[in-house]
mmCIF file as Biopython writes it, N, C-alpha, C and O atoms, coordinates in Angstrom:
data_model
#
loop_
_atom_site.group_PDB
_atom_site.id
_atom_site.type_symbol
_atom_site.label_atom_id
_atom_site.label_alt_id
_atom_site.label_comp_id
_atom_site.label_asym_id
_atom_site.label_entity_id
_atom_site.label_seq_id
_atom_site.pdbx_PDB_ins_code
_atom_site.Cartn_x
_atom_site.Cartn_y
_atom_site.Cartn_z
_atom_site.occupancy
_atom_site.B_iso_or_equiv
_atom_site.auth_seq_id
_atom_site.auth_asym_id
_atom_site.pdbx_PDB_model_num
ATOM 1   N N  . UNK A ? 1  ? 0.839   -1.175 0.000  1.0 0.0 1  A 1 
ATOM 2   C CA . UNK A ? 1  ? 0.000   0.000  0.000  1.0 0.0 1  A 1 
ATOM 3   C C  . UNK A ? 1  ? 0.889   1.245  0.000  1.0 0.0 1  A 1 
ATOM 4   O O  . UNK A ? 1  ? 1.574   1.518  0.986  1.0 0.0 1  A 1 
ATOM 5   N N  . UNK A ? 2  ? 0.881   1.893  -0.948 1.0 0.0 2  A 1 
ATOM 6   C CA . UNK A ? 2  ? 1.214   3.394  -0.664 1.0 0.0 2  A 1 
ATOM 7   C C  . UNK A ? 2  ? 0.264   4.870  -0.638 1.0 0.0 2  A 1 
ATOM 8   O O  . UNK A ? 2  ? -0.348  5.286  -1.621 1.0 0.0 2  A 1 
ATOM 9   N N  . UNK A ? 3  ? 0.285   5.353  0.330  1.0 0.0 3  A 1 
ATOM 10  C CA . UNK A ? 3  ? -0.623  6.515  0.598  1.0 0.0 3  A 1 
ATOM 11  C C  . UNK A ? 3  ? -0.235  7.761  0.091  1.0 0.0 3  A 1 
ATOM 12  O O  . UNK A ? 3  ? 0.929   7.857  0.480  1.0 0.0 3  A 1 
ATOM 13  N N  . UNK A ? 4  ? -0.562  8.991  -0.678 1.0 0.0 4  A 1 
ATOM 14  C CA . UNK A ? 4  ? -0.273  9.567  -1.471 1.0 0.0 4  A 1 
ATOM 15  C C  . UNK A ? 4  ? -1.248  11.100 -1.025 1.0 0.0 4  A 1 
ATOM 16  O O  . UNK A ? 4  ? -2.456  10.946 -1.202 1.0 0.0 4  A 1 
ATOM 17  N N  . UNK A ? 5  ? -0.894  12.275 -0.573 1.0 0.0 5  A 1 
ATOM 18  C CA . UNK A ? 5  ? -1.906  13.097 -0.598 1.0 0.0 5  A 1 
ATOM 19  C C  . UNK A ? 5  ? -1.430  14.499 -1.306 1.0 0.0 5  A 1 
ATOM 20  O O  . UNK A ? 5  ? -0.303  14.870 -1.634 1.0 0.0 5  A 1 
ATOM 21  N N  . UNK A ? 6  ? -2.990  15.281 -1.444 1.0 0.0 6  A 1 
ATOM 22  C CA . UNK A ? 6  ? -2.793  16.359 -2.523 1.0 0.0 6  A 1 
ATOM 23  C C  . UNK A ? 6  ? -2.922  17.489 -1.445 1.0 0.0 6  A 1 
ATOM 24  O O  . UNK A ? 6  ? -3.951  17.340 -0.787 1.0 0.0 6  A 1 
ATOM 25  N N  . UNK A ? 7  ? -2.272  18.434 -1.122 1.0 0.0 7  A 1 
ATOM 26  C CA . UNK A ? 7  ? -2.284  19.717 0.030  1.0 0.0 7  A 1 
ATOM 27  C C  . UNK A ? 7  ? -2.727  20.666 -0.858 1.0 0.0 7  A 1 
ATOM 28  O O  . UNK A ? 7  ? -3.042  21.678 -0.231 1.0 0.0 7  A 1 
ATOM 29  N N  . UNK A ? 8  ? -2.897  20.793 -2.086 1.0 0.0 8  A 1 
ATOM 30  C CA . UNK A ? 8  ? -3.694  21.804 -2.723 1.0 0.0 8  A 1 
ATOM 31  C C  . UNK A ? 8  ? -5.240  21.558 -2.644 1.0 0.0 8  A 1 
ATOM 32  O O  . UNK A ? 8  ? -5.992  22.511 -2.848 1.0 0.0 8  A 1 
ATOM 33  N N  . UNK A ? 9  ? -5.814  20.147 -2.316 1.0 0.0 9  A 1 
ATOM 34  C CA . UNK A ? 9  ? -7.180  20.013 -2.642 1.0 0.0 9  A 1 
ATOM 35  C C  . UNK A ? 9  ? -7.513  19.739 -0.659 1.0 0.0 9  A 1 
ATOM 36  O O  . UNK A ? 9  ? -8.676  19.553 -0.301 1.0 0.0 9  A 1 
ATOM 37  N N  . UNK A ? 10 ? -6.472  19.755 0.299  1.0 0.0 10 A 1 
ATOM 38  C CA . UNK A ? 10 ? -7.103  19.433 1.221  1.0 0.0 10 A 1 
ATOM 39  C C  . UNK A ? 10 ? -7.749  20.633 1.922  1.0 0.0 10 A 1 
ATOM 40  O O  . UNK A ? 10 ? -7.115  21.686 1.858  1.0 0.0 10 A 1 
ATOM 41  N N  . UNK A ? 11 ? -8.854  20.633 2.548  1.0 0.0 11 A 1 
ATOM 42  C CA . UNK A ? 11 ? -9.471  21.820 3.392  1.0 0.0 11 A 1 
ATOM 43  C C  . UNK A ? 11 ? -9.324  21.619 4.746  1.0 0.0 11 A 1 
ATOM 44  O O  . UNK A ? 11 ? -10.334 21.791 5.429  1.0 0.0 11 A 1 
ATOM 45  N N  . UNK A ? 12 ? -7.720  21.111 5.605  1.0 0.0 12 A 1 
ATOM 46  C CA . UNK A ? 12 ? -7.807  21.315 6.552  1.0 0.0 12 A 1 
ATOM 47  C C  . UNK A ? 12 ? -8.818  20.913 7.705  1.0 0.0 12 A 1 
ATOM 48  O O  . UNK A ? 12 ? -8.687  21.506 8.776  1.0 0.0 12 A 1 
ATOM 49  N N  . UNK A ? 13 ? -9.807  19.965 7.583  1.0 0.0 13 A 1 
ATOM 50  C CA . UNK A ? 13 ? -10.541 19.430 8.236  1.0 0.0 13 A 1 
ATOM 51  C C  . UNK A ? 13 ? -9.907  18.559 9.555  1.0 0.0 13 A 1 
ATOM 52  O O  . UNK A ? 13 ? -10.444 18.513 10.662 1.0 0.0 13 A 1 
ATOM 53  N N  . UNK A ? 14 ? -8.545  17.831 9.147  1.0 0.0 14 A 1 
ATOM 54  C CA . UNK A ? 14 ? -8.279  17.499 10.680 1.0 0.0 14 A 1 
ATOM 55  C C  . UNK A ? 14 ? -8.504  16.220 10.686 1.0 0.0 14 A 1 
ATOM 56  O O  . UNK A ? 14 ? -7.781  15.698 11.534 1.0 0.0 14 A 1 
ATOM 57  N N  . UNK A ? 15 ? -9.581  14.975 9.801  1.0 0.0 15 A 1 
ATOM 58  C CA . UNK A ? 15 ? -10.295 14.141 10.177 1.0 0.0 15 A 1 
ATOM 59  C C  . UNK A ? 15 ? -8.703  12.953 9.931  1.0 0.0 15 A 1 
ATOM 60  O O  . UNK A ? 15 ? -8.518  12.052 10.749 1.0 0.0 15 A 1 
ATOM 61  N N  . UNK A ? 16 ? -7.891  13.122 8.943  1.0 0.0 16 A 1 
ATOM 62  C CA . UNK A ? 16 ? -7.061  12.392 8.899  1.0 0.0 16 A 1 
ATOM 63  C C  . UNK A ? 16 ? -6.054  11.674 10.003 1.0 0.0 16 A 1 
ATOM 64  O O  . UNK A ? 16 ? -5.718  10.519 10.262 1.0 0.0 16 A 1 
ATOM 65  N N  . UNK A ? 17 ? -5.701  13.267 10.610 1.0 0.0 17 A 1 
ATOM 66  C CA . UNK A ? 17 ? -5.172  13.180 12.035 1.0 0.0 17 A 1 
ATOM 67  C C  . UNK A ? 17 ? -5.933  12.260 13.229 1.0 0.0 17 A 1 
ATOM 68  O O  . UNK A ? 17 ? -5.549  11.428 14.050 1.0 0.0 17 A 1 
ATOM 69  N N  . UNK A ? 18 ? -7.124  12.825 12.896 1.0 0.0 18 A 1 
ATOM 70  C CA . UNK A ? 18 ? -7.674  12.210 14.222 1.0 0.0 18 A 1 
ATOM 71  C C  . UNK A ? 18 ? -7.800  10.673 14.091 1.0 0.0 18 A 1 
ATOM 72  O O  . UNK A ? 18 ? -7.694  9.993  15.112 1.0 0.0 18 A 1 
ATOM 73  N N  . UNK A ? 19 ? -8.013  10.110 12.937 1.0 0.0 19 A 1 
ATOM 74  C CA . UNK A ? 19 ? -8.023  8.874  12.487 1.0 0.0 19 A 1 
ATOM 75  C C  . UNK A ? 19 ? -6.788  7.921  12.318 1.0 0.0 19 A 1 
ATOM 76  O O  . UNK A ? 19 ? -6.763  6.747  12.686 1.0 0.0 19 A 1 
ATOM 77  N N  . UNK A ? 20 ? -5.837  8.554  11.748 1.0 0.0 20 A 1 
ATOM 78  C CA . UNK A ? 20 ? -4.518  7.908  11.429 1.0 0.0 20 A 1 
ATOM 79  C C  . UNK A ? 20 ? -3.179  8.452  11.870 1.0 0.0 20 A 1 
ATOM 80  O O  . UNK A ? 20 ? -2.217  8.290  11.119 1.0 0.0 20 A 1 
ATOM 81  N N  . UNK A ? 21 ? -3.021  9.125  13.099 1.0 0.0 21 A 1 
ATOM 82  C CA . UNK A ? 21 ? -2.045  10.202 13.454 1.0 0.0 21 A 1 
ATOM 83  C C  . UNK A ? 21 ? -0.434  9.838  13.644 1.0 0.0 21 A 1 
ATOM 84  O O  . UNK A ? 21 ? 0.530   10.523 13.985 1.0 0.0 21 A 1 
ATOM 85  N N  . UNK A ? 22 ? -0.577  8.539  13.290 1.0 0.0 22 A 1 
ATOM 86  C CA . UNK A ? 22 ? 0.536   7.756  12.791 1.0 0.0 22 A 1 
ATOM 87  C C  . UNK A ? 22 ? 1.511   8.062  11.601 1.0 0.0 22 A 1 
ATOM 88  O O  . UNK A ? 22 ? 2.733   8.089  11.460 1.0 0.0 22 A 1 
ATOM 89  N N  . UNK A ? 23 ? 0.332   8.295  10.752 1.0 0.0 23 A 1 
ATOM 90  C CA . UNK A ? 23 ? 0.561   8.421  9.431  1.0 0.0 23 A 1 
ATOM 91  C C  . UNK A ? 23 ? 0.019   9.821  8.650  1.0 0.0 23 A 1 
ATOM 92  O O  . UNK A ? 23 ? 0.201   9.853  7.433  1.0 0.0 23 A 1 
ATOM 93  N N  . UNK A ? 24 ? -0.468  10.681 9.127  1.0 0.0 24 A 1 
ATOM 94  C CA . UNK A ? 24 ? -0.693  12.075 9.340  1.0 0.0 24 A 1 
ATOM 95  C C  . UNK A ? 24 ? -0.295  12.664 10.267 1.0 0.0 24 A 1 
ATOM 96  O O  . UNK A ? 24 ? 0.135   12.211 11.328 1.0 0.0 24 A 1 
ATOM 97  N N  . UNK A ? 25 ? -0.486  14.446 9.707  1.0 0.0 25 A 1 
ATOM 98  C CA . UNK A ? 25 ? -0.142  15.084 10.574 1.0 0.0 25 A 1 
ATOM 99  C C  . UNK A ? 25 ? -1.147  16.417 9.916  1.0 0.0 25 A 1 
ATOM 100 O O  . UNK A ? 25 ? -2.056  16.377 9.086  1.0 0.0 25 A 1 
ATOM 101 N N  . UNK A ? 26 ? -0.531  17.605 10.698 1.0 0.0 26 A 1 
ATOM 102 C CA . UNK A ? 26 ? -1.402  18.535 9.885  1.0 0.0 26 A 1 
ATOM 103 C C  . UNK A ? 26 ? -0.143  20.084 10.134 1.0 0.0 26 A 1 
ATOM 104 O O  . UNK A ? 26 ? 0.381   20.425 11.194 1.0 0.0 26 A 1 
ATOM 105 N N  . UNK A ? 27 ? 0.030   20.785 8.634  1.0 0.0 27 A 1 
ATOM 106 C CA . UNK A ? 27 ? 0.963   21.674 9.008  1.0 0.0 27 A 1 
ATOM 107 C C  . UNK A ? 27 ? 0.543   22.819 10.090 1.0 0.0 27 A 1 
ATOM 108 O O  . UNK A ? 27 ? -0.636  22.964 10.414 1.0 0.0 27 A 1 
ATOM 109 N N  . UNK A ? 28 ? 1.534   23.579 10.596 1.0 0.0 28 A 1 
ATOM 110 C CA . UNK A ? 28 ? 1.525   24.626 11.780 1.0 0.0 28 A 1 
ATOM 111 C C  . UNK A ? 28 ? 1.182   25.651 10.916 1.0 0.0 28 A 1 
ATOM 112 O O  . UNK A ? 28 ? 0.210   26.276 11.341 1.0 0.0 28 A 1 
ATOM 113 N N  . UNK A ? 29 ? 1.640   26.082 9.801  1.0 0.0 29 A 1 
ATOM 114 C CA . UNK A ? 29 ? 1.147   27.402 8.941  1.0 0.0 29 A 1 
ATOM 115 C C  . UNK A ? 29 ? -0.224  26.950 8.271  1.0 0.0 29 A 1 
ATOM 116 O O  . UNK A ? 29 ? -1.102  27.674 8.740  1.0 0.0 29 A 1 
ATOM 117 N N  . UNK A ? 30 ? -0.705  26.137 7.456  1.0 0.0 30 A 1 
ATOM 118 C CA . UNK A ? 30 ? -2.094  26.581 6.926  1.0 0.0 30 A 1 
ATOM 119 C C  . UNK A ? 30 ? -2.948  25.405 7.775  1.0 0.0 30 A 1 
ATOM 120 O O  . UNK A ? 30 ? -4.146  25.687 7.774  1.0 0.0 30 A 1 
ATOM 121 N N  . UNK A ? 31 ? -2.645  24.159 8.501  1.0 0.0 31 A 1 
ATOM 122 C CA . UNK A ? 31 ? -3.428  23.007 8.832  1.0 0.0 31 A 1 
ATOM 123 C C  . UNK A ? 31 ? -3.406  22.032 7.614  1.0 0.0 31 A 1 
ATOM 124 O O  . UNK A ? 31 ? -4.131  21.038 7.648  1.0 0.0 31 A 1 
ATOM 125 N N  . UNK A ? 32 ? -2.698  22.247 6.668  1.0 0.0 32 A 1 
ATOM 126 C CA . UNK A ? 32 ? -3.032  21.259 5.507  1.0 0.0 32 A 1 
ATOM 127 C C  . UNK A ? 32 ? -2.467  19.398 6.090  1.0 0.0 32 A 1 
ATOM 128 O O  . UNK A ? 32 ? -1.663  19.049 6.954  1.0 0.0 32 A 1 
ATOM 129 N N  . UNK A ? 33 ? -3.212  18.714 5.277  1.0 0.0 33 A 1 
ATOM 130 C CA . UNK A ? 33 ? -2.300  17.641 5.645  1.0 0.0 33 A 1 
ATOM 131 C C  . UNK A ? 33 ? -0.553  17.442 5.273  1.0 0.0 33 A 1 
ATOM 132 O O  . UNK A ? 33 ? 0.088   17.846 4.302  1.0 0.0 33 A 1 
ATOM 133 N N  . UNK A ? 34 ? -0.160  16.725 6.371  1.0 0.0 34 A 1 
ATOM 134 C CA . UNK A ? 34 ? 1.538   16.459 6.087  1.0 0.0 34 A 1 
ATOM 135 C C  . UNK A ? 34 ? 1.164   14.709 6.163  1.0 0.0 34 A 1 
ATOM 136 O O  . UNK A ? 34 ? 0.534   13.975 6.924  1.0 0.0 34 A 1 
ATOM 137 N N  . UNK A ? 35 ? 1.892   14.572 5.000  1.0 0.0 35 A 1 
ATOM 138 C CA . UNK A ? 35 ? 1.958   12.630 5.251  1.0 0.0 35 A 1 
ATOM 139 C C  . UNK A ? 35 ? 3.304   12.441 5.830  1.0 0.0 35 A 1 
ATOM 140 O O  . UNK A ? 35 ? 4.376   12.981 5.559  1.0 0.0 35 A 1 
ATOM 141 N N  . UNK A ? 36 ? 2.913   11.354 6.870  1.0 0.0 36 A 1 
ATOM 142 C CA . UNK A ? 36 ? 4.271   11.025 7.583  1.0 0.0 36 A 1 
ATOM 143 C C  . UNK A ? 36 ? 4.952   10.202 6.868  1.0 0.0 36 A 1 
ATOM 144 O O  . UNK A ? 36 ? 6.064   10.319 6.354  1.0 0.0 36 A 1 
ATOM 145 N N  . UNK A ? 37 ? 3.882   8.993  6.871  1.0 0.0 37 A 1 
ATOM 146 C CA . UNK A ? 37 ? 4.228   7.557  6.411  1.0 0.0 37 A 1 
ATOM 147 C C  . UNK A ? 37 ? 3.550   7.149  5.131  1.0 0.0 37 A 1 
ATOM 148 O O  . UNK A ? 37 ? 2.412   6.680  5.112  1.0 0.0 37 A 1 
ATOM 149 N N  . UNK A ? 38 ? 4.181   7.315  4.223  1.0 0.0 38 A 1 
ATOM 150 C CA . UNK A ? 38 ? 3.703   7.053  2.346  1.0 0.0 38 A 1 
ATOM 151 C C  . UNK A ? 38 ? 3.767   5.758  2.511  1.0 0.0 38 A 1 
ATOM 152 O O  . UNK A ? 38 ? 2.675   5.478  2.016  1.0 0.0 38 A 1 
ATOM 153 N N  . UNK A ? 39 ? 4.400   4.327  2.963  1.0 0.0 39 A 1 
ATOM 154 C CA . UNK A ? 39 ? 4.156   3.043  3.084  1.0 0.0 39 A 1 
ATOM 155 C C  . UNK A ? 39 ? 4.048   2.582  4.360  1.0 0.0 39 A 1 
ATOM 156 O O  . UNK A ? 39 ? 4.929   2.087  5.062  1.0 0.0 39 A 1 
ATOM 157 N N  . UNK A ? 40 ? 2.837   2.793  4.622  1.0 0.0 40 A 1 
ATOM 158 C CA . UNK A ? 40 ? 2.250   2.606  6.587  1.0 0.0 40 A 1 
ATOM 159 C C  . UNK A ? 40 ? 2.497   0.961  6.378  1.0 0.0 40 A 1 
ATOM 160 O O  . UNK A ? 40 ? 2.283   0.300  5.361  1.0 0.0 40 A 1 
ATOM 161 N N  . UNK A ? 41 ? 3.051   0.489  7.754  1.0 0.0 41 A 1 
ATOM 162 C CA . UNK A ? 41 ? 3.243   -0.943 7.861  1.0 0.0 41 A 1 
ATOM 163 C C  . UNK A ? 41 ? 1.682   -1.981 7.822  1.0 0.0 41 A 1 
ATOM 164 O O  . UNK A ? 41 ? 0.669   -1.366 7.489  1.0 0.0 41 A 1 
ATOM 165 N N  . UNK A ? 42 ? 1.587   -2.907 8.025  1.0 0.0 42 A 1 
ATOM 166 C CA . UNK A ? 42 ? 0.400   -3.936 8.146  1.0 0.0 42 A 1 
ATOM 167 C C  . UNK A ? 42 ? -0.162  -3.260 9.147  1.0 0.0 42 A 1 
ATOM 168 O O  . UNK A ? 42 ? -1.198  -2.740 8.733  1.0 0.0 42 A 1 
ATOM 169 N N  . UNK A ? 43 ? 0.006   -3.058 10.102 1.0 0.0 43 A 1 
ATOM 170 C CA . UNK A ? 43 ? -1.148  -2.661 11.472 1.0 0.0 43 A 1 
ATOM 171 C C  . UNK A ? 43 ? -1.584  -1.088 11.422 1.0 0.0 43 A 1 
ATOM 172 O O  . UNK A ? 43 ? -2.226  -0.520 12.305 1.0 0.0 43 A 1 
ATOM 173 N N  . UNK A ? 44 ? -1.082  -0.465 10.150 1.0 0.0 44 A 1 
ATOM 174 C CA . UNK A ? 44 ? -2.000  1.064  10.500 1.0 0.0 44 A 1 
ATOM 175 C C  . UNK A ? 44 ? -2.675  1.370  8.707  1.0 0.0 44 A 1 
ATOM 176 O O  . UNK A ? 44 ? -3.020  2.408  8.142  1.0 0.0 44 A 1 
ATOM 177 N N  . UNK A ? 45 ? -2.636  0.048  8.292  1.0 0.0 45 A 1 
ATOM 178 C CA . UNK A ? 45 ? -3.479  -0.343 6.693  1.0 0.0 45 A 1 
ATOM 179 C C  . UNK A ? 45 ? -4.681  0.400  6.846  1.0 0.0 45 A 1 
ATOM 180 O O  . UNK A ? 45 ? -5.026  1.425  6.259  1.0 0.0 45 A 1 
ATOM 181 N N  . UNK A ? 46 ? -5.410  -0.418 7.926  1.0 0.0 46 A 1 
ATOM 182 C CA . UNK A ? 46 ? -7.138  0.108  8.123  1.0 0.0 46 A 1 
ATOM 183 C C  . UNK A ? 46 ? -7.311  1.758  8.379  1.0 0.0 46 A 1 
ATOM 184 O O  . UNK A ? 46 ? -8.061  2.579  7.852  1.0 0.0 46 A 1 
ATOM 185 N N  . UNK A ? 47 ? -6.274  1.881  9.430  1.0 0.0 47 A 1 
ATOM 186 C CA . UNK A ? 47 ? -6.377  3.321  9.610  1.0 0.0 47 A 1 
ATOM 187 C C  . UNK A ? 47 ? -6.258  3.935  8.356  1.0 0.0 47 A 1 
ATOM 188 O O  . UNK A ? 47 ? -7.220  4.484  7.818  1.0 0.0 47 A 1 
ATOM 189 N N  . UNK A ? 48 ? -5.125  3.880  7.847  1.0 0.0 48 A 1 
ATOM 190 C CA . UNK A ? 48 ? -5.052  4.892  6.471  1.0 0.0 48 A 1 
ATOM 191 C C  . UNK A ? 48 ? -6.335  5.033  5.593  1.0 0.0 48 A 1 
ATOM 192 O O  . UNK A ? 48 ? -6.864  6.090  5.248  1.0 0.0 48 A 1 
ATOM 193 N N  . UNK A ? 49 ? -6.900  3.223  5.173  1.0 0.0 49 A 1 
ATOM 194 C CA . UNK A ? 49 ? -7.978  3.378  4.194  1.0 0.0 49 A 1 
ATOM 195 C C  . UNK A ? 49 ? -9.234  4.173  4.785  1.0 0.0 49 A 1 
ATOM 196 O O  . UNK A ? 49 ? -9.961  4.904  4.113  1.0 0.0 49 A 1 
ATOM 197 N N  . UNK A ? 50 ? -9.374  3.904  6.193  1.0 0.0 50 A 1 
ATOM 198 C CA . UNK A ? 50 ? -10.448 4.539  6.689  1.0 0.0 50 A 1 
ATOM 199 C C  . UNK A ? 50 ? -10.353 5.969  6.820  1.0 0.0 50 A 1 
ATOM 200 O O  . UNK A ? 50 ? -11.451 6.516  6.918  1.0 0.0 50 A 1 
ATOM 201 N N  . UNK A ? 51 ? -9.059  6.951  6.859  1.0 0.0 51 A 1 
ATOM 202 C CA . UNK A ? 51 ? -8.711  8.042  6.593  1.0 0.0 51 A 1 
ATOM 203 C C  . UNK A ? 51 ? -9.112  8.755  5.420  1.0 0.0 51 A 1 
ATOM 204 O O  . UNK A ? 51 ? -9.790  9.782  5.389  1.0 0.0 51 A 1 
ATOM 205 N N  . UNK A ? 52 ? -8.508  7.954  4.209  1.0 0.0 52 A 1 
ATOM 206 C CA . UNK A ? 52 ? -9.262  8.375  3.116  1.0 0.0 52 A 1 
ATOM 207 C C  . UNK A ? 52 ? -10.563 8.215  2.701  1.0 0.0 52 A 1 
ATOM 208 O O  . UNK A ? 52 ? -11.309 9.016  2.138  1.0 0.0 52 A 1 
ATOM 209 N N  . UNK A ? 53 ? -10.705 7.316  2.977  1.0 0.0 53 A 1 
ATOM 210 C CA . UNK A ? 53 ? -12.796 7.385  2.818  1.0 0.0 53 A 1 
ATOM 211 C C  . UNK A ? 53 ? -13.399 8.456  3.289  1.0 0.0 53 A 1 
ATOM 212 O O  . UNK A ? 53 ? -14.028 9.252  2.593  1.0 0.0 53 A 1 
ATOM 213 N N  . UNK A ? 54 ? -13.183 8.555  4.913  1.0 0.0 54 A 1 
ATOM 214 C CA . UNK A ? 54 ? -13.305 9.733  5.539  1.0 0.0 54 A 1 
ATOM 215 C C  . UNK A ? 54 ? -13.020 11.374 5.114  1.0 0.0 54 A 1 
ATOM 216 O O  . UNK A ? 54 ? -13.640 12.330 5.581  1.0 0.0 54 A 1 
ATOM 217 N N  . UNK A ? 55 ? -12.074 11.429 4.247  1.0 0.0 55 A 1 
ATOM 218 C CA . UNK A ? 55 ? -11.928 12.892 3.923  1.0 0.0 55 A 1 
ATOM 219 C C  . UNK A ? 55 ? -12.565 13.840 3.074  1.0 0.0 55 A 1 
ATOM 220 O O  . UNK A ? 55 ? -12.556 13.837 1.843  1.0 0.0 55 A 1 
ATOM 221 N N  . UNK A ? 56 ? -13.211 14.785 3.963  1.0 0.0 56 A 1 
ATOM 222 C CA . UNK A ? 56 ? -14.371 15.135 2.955  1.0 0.0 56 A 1 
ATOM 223 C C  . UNK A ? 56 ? -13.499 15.992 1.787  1.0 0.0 56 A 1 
ATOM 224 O O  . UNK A ? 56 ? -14.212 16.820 1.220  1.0 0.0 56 A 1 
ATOM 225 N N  . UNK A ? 57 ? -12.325 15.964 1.389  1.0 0.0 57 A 1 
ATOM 226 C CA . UNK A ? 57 ? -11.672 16.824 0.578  1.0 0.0 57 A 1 
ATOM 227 C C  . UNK A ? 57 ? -11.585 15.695 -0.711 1.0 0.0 57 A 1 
ATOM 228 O O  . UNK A ? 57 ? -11.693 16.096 -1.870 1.0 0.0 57 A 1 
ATOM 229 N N  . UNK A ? 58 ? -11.408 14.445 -0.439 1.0 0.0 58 A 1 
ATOM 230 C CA . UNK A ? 58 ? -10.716 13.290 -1.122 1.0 0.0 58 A 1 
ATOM 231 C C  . UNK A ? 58 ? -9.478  13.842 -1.461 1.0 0.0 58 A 1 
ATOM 232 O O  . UNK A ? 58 ? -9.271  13.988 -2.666 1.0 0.0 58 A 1 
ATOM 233 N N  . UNK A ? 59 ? -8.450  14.246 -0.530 1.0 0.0 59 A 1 
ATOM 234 C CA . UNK A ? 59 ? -7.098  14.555 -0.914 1.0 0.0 59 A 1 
ATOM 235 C C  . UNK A ? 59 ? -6.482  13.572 -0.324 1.0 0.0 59 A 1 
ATOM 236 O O  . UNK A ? 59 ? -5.304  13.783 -0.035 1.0 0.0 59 A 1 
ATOM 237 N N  . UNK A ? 60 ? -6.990  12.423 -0.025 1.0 0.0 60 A 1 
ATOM 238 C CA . UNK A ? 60 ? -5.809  11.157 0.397  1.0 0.0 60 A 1 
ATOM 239 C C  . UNK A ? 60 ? -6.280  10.149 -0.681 1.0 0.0 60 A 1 
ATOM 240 O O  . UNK A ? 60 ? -7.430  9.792  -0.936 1.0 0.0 60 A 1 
ATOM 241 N N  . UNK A ? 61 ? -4.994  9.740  -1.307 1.0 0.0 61 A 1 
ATOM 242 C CA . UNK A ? 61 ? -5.037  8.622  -2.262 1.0 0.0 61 A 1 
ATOM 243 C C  . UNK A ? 61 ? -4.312  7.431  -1.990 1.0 0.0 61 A 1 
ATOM 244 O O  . UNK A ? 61 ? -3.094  7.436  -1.809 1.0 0.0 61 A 1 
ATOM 245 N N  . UNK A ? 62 ? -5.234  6.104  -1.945 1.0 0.0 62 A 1 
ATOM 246 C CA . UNK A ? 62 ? -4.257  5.068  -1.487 1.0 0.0 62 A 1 
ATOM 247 C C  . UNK A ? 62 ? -4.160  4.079  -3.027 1.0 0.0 62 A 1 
ATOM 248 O O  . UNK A ? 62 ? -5.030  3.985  -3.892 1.0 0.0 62 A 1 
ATOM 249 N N  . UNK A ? 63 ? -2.548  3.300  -2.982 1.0 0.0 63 A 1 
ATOM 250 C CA . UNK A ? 63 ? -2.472  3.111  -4.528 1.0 0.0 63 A 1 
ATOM 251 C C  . UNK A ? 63 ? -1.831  1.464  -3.898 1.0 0.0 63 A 1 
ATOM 252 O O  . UNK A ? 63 ? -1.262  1.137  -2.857 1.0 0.0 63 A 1 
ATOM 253 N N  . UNK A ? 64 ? -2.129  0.956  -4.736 1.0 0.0 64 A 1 
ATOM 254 C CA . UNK A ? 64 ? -1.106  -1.069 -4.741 1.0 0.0 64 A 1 
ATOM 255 C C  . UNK A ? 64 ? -2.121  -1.563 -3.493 1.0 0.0 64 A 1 
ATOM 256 O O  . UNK A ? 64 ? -1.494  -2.397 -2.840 1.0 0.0 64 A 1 
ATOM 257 N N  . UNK A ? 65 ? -3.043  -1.417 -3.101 1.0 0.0 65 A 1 
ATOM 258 C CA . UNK A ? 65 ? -3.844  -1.801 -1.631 1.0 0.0 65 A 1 
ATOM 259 C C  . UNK A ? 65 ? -4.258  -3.392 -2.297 1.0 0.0 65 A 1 
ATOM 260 O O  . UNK A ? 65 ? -5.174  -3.213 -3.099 1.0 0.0 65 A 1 
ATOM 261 N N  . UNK A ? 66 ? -3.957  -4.567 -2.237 1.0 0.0 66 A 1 
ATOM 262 C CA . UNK A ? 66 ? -4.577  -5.167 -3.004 1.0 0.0 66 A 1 
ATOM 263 C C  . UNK A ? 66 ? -4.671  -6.067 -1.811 1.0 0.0 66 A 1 
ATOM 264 O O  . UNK A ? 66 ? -4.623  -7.295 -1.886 1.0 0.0 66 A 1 
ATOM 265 N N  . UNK A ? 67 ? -4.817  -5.337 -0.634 1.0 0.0 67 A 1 
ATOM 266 C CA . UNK A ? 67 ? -5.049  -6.269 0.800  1.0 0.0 67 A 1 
ATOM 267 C C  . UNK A ? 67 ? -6.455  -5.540 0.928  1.0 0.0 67 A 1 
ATOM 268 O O  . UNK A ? 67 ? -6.876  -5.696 2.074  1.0 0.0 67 A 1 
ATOM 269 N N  . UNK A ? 68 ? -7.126  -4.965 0.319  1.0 0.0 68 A 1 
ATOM 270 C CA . UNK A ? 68 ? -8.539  -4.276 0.641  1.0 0.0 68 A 1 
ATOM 271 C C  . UNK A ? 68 ? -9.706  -5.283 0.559  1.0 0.0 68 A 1 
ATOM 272 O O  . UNK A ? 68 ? -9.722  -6.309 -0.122 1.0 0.0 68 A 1 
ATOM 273 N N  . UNK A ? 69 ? -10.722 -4.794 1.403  1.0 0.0 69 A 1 
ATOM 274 C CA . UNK A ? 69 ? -11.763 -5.760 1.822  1.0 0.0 69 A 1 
ATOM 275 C C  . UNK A ? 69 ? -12.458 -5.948 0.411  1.0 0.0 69 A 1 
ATOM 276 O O  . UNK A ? 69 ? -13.422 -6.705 0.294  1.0 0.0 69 A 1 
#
């Protein structure tokens, strides 16, 4: 799985963080998302996919997931 996000399309909502804070973050100047972890290990998979579902921006893209339900 690699996780992939766009900081031009995100609106700062936060929901990523609160969901996957492993593997997000959010910048100190605008709140945009910061990706920590572009290849999150086996145990924070769910978090990430459930991150991106969750974002009402759709600025998280997950790519090779071929462990998805």
């Amino acid at each position: 799985m690699r996780v992939s996000v766009d900081s031009d399309r995100c609106c700062s909502s936060g929901m990523c963080v609160w969901t996957a804070p492993d593997i997000f973050d959010q910048s100190e100047t605008d709140g945009t998302v910061v990706l920590l972890l572009p290849e999150p290990p086996a145990r924070l998979r769910d978090p990430a996919r459930k991150a991106a579902a969750d974002c009402p921006c759709r600025a998280i893209t997950i790519t090779g997931d071929e462990g998805a339900g």
